[in-house]
N, C-alpha and C positions, 0 to 999 in steps of 0.2 A: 627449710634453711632460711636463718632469717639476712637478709642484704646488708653490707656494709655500708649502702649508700644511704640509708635510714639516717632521715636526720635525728630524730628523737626516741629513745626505746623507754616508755615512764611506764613505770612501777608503781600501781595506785595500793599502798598501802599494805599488800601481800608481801611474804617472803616468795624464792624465787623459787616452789615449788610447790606439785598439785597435790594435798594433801585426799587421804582417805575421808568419805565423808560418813557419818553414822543416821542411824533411824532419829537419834534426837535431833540431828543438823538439818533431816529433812520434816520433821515436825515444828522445828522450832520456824523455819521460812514460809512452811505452812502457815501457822501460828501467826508472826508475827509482821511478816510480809505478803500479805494476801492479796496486797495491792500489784501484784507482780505477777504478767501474764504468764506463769508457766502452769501445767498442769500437773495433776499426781504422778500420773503416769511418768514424765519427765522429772521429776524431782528421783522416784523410784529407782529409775534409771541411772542415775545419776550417783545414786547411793550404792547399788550393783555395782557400775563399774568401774569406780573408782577408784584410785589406787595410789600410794604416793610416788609422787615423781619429782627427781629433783632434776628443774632445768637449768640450771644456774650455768651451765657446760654452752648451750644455746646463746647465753648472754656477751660470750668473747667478742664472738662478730659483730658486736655494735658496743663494746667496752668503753670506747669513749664518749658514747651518745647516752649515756645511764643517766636519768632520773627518776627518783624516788619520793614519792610525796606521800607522806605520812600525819595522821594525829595526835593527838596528846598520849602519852606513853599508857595511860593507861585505860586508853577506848579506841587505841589499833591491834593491828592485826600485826602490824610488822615491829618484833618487839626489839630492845635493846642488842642482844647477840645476834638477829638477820642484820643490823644495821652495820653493828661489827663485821660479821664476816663478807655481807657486800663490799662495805668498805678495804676489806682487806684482798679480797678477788680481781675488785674495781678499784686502783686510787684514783680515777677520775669521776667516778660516779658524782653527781651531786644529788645531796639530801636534803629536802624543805621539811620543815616542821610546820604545820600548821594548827599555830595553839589553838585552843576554845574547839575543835574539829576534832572529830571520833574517825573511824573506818570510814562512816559516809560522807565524809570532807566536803563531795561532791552537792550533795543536798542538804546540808549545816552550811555551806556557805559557799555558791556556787559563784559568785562573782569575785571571790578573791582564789577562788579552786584555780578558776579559767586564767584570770589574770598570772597567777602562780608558773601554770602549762606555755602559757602563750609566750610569758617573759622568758623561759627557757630555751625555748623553741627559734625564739627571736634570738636570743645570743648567740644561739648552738648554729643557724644556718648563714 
């Protein structure tokens, strides 16, 4: 149960749901993120059991604490219609765009990521 006294619930770039994940998804993190302490075993794992789940139902309890910080439309994860229907679940949610930023917003530009978090965090409390 997530608290109503949360000051900030941020949404880094996903829609608000645990999608299935497939053999390519855990090859390609293989692949392409090696740099990343996990093991096969755990990715394997991972790929088992997963399943999709929409939390979005979760998100009420802190409806007015929603931010979403997103990429350029077309190197995120959270596309046009999750933005809609966030928006339309949440009308308080706020949404940042952070142009020149893909998914990994976070390490493409983590001084303006943080600054982005911090500024919210700072109005919202």
């Amino acid at each position: 149960m997530i608290s109503a006294e949360v000051v900030a619930f941020i949404i880094g770039d996903f829609p608000p749901k645990y999608p299935p994940y497939s053999e390519k998804w855990r090859q390609r993190v293989r692949d392409q993120m090696s740099f990343l302490p996990i093991t096969d075993v755990a990715l394997t794992g991972i790929v088992r059991d997963a399943k999709y789940t929409d939390v979005s139902y979760y998100l009420q309890a802190v409806s007015s604490n929603l931010f979403a910080i997103t990429g350029d439309p077309d190197k995120s994860l959270l596309k046009s219609d999750d933005i809609t229907r966030l928006e339309q679940m949440f009308p308080l949610i706020k949404i940042e765009r952070l142009d020149g930023c893909s998914h990994e917003f976070l390490s493409d530009d983590p001084v303006r990521s943080m600054e982005t978090i911090e500024g919210f965090i700072t109005h919202r409390s």
